[in-house]
Structures are given as C-alpha cells and as structure tokens.
C-alpha positions, 0 to 999 in steps of 0.5 A: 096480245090481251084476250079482248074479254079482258077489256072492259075489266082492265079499262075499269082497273084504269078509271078507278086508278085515275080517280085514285091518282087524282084523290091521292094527288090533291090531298098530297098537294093540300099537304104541302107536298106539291111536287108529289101532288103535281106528279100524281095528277100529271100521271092521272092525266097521262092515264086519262090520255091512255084511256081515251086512246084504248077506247077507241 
C-alpha cells in the first residue's frame, strides 16, 4: 500500500508520462517507425485507462 499522501503526486507523475508517450509516439510514427509509434500511443491509452481507474 502507498501512503494515500502520495496520490496526487504519483497521479501527476502518470498524466506527464501519457503526454510524453503520446508527443513521443507521434514524432516516431511521423518518423517512419510506426510500429513503435503505434506502440507508444497504445501504451499512452493503457495509461490513460489506469488514470481514469485511479481516480475514482
């Protein structure tokens, strides 16, 4: 169990690494990778879905 103290900081930690997975993914996607691409924004949304879950 985390110290519930530690919520929103952990939550901020999680919307700044979404934001990043999606800035990251479509530059790599517009780069020609797109499997990567696709990956990151994929696990942007799984993170999205954790977020929504977390803070209910």
């Amino acid at each position: 169990m985390t110290d519930p103290s530690l919520n929103p900081i952990l939550l901020s930690i999680a919307v700044v690494a979404m934001f990043a997975l999606v800035w990251g993914g479509v530059r790599t996607f517009r780069a020609g990778e797109r499997q990567k691409g696709v990956l990151m924004l994929v696990a942007a949304l799984v993170l999205l879905g954790n977020l929504l879950i977390w803070s209910v």
